[in-house]
C-alpha positions as CSV (number, residue, x, y, z in Angstrom):
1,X,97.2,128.2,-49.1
2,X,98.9,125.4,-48.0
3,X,98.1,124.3,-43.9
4,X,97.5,127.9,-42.9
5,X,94.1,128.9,-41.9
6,X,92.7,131.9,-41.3
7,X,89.6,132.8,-39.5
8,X,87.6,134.6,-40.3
9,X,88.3,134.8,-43.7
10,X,86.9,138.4,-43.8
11,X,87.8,141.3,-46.1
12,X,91.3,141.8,-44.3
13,X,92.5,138.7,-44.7
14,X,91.5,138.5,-48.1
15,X,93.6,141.7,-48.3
16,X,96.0,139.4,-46.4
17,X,96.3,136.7,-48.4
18,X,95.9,138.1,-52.1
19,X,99.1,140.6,-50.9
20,X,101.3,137.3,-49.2
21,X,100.2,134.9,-50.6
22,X,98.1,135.8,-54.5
23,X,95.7,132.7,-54.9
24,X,96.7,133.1,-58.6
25,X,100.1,133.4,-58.3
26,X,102.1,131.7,-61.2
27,X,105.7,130.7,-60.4
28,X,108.6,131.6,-62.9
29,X,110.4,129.4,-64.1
30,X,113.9,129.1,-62.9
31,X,115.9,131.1,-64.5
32,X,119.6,129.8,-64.9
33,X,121.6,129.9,-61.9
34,X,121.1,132.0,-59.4
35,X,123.7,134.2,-57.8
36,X,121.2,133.9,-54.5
37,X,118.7,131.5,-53.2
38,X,116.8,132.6,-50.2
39,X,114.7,130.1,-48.8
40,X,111.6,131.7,-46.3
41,X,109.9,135.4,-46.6
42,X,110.1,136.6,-43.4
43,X,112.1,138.7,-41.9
44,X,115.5,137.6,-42.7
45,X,115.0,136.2,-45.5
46,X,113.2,139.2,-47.1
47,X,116.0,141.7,-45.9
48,X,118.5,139.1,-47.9
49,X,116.5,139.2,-51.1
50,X,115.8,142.8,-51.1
51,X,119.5,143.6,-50.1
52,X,121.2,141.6,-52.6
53,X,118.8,142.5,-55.4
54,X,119.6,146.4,-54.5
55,X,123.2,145.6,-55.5
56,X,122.2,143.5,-59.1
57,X,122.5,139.9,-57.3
58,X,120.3,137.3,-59.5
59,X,118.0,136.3,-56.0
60,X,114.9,133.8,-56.3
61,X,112.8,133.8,-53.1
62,X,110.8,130.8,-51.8
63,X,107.9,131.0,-49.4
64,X,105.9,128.1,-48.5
65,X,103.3,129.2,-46.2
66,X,102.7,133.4,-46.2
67,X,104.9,136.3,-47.9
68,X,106.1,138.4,-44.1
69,X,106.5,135.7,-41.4
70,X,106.1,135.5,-37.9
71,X,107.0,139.5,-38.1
72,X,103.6,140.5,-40.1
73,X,101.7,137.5,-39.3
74,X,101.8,136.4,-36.2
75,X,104.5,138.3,-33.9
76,X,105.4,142.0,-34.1
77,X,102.3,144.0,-36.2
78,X,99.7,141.3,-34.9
79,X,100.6,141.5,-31.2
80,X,101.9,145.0,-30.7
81,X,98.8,146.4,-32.8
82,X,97.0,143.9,-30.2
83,X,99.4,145.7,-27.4
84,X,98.1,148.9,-27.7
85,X,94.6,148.1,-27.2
86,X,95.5,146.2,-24.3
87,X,97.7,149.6,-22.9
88,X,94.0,151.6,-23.6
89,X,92.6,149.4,-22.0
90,X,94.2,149.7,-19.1
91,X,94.7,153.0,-18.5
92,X,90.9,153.7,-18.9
93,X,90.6,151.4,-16.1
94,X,93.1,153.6,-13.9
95,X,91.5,156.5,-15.5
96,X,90.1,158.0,-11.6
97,X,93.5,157.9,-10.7
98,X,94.3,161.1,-13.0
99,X,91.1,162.6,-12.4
100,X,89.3,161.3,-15.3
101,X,85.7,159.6,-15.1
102,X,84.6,156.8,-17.5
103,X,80.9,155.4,-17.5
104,X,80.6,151.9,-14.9
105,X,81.3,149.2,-16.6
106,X,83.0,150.2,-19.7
107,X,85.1,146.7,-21.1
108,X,87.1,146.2,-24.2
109,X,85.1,144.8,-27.4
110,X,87.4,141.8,-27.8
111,X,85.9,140.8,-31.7
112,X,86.5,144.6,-32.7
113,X,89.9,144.3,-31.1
114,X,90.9,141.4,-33.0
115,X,89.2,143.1,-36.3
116,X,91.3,146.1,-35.9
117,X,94.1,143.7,-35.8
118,X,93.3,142.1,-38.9
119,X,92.8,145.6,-40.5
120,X,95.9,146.9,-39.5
121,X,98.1,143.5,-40.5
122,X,96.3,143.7,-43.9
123,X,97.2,147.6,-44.2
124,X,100.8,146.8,-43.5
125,X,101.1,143.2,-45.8
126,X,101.9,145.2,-49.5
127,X,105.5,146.0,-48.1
128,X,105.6,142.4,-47.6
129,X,103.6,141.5,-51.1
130,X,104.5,139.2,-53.6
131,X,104.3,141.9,-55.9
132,X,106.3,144.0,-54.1
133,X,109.3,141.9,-54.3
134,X,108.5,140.7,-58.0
135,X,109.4,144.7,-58.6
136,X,112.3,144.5,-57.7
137,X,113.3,142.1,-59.9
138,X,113.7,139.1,-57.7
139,X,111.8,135.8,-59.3
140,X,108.9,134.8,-56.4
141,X,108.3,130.8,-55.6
142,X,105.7,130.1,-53.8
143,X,105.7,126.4,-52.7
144,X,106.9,123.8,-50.6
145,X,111.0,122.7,-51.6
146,X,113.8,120.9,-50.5
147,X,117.3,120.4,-51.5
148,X,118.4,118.0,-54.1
149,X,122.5,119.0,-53.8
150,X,124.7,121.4,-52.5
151,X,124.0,123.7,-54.8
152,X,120.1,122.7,-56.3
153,X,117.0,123.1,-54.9
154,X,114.1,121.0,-56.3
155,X,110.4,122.8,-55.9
156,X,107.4,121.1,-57.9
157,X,108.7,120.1,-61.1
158,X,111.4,122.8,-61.1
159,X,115.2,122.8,-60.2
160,X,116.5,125.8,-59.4
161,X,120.5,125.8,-59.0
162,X,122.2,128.9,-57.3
163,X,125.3,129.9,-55.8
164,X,124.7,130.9,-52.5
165,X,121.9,130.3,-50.1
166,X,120.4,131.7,-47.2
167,X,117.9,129.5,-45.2
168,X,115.8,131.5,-43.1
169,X,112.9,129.6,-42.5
170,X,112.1,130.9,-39.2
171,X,110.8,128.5,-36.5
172,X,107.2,128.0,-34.5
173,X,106.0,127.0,-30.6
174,X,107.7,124.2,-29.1
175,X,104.8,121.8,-28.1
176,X,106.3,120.2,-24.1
177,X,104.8,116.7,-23.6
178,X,102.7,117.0,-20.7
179,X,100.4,114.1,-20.8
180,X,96.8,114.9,-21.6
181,X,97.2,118.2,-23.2
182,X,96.9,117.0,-26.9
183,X,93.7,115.8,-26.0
184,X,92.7,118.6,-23.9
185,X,93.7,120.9,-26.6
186,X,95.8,124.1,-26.7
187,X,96.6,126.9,-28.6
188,X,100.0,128.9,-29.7
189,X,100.5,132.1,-30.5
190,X,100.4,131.3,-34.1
191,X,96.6,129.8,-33.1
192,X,95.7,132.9,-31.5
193,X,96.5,135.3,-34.6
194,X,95.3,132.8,-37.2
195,X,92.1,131.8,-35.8
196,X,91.0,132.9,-32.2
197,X,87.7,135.2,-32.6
198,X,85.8,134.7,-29.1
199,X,87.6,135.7,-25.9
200,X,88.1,133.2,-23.2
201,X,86.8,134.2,-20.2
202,X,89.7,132.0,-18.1
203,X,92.7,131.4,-19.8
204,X,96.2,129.8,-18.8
205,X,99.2,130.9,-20.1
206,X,102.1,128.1,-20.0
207,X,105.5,129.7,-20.5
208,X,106.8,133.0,-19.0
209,X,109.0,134.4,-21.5
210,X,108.1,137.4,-24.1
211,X,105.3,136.0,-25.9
212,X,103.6,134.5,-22.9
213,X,103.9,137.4,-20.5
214,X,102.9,140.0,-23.5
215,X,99.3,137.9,-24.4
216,X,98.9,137.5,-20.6
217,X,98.7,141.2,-19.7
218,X,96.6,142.0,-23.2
219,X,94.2,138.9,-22.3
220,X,93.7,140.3,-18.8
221,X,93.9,143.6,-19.7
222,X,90.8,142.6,-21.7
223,X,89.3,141.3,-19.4
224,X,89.9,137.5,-19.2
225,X,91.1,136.2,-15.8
226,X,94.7,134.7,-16.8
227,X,96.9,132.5,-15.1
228,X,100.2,132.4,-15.8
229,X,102.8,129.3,-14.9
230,X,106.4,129.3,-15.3
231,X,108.8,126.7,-14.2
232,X,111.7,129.1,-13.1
233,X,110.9,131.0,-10.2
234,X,110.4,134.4,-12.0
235,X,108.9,135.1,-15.6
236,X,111.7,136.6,-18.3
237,X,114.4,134.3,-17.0
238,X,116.4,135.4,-20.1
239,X,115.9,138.9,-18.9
240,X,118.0,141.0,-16.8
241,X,116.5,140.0,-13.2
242,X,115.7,143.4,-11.8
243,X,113.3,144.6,-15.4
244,X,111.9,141.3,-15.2
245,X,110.8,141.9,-11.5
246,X,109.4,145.0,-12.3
247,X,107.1,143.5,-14.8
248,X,106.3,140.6,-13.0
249,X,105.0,143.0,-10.3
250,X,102.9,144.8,-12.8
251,X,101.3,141.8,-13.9
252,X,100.4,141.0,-10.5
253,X,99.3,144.5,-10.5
254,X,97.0,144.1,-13.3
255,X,95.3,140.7,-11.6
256,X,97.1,137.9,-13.6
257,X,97.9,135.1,-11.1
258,X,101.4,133.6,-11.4
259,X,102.2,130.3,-11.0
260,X,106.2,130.5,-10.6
261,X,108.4,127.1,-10.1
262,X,105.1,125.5,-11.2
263,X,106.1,122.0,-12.8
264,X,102.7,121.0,-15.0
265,X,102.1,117.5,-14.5
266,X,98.9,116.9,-16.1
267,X,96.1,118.5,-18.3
268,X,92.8,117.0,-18.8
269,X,89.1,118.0,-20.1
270,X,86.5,118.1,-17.4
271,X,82.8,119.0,-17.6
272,X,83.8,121.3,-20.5
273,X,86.6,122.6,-19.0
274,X,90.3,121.9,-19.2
275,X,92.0,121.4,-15.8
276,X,95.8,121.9,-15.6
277,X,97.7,119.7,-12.8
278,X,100.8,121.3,-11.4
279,X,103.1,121.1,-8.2
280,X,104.4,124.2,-6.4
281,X,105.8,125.3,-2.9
282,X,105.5,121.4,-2.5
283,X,102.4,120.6,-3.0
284,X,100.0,119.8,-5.9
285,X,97.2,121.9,-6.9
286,X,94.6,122.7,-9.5
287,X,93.5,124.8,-11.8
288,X,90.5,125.0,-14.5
289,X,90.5,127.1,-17.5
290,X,88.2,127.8,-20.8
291,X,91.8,128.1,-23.0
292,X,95.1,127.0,-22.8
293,X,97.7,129.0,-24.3
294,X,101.4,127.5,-25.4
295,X,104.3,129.6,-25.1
296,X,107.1,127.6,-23.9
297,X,109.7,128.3,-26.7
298,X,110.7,127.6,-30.0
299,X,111.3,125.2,-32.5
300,X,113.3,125.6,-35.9
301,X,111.4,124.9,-39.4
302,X,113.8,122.4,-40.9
303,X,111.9,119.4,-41.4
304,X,111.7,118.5,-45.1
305,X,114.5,120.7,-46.4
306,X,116.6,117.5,-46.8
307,X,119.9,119.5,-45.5
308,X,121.7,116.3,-45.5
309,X,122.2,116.7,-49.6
310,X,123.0,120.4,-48.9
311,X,125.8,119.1,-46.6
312,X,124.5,121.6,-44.2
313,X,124.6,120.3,-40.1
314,X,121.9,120.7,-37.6
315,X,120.7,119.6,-34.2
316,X,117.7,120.4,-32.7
317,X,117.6,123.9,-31.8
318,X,118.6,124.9,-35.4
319,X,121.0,125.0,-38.4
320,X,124.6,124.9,-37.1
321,X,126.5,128.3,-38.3
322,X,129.8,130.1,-37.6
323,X,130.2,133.6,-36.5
324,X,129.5,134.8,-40.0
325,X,126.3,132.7,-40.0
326,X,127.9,129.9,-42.4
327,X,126.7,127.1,-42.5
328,X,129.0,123.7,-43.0
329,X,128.5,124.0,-46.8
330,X,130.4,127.5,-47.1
331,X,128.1,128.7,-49.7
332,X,124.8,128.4,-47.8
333,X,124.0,130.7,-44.8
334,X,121.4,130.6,-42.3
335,X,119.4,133.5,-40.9
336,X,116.7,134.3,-38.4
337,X,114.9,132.3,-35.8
338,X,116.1,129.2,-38.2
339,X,119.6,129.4,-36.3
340,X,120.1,132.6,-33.9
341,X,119.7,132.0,-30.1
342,X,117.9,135.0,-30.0
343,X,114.6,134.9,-31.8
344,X,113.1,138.5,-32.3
345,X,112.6,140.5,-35.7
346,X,115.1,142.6,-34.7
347,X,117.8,140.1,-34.6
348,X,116.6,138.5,-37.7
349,X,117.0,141.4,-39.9
């Protein structure tokens, strides 16, 4: 299942995997020329196959990693079925305020928080399924590719040769260099859907934009103590100023301590603890933590797609495209978090 690993590997993601990602899956073999190729299965790219199938298009589909993306994987299902236990949360804990009484004490079960997560991702991954998208008549690759041409595609011992293309390949967490915190160790988003099963009882949250300010109000909804540094001087900078301020105050609200024109100088492990180094209001402080979490932005998946023999430019915040998402080769087009500025689902499809 290539480098993805998913913990635990209970009975929904089993469910997971055998829908995204069927352990014996048997490629096709390329069939001719294709009138579409459509490289990455998540969001994008599975609107693209679908869509041009609908209308009789020849379309092969190649996923290297897990059928659904960041959408069913890691992003939307994951973190807004993750969302709504957070918002219960929360309002039992304001629960006096409209006249209702819960027992002292009552906290959120983070493990059966996380399992309904898994349940509900694995509930949701058949609209995503191999299978799925084998019934409509599009010819499923599963496997790691790159191109060999303009117009071919090498993946394993196959060559598949197509028309048109449409990269959507999606992209992952930018990793800053701040000395220390590869040693330290961190985890992204990605991680924390993969793989995180025990709660952290302190956890810093690097990065104020969506993804960081969404985990830090579930994580202390839940009952972690979270910290939260950004290096602008309000979270959401690519929000409009006054909806960002009105979160930021219900954070604050909700305890999470905010760190704002924080500059992170360095990270390092002490007595079993990582400590975080940073400067603000002109002076430098420190904080220690059971879990960092990395969500500074993101980074496209090109590496290894060889788009110099596609003739197909890039830089690195993605695949260059024109205002009809055209790539310089006219015939291949990129999609999704792979070469839009804005990097939701929403965009993508």
């Amino acid at each position: 299942m290539s480098s993805i690993e998913l913990i635990p590997f209970d009975e929904f993601n089993r469910q997971l995997v055998e829908n995204t990602r069927p352990p014996q899956w048997q490629n096709p073999r390329a069939n001719g020329r294709y009138n579409l190729l459509v490289i990455g299965g998540g969001s994008a790219g599975l609107v693209c196959a679908a869509g041009a199938a609908g209308v009789g298009a020849k379309v092969a589909l190649v996923e290297k990693h897990l059928l659904g993306g960041d959408c069913l994987i890691t992003g939307c299902v994951p973190s807004k079925t993750l969302l709504r236990s957070a918002h219960f949360s929360g309002d039992v804990r304001r629960a006096a305020q409209f006249g209702v009484h819960v027992p002292a004490g009552t906290t959120a079960d983070f493990t059966a928080v996380m399992r309904r997560m898994r349940r509900v991702r694995a509930h949701i991954s058949p609209h995503d399924s191999a299978a799925r998208f084998k019934s409509l008549g599009i010819d499923v690759f599963l496997g790691d590719g790159h191109f060999t041409g303009s117009h071919t595609f090498q993946l394993d011992d196959q060559t598949i040769e197509f028309k048109k293309a449409v990269i959507a390949t999606g992209s992952r967490t930018a990793v800053v260099p701040i000395p220390g915190l590869q040693e330290a160790g961190f985890i992204t988003n990605e991680d924390f859907f993969y793989r995180l099963t025990e709660q952290p009882a302190r956890l810093a949250v690097v990065g104020g934009g969506p993804v960081g300010v969404e985990l830090a109000q579930a994580m202390q909804r839940f009952g972690s103590q979270v910290t939260l540094f950004e290096v602008d001087e309000h979270i959401l900078p690519g929000e409009d100023p006054e909806a960002a301020a009105v979160v930021q105050e219900q954070l604050r609200e909700d305890g999470v301590m905010l760190h704002l024109g924080a500059n992170i100088t360095q990270v390092r492990r002490r007595d079993g603890q990582k400590v975080l180094t940073f400067s603000g209001d002109g002076e430098e402080k420190e904080t220690a933590v059971d879990e960092i979490l990395l969500a500074v932005g993101r980074q496209p998946n090109i590496e290894g797609l060889n788009l110099e023999a596609a003739q197909t430019a890039y830089s690195d915040t993605g695949i260059t495209i024109n205002d009809r998402l055209q790539t310089t080769n006219p015939d291949i087009y990129a999609a999704g978090d792979v070469a839009l500025p804005y990097q939701f689902t929403h965009t993508a499809d």
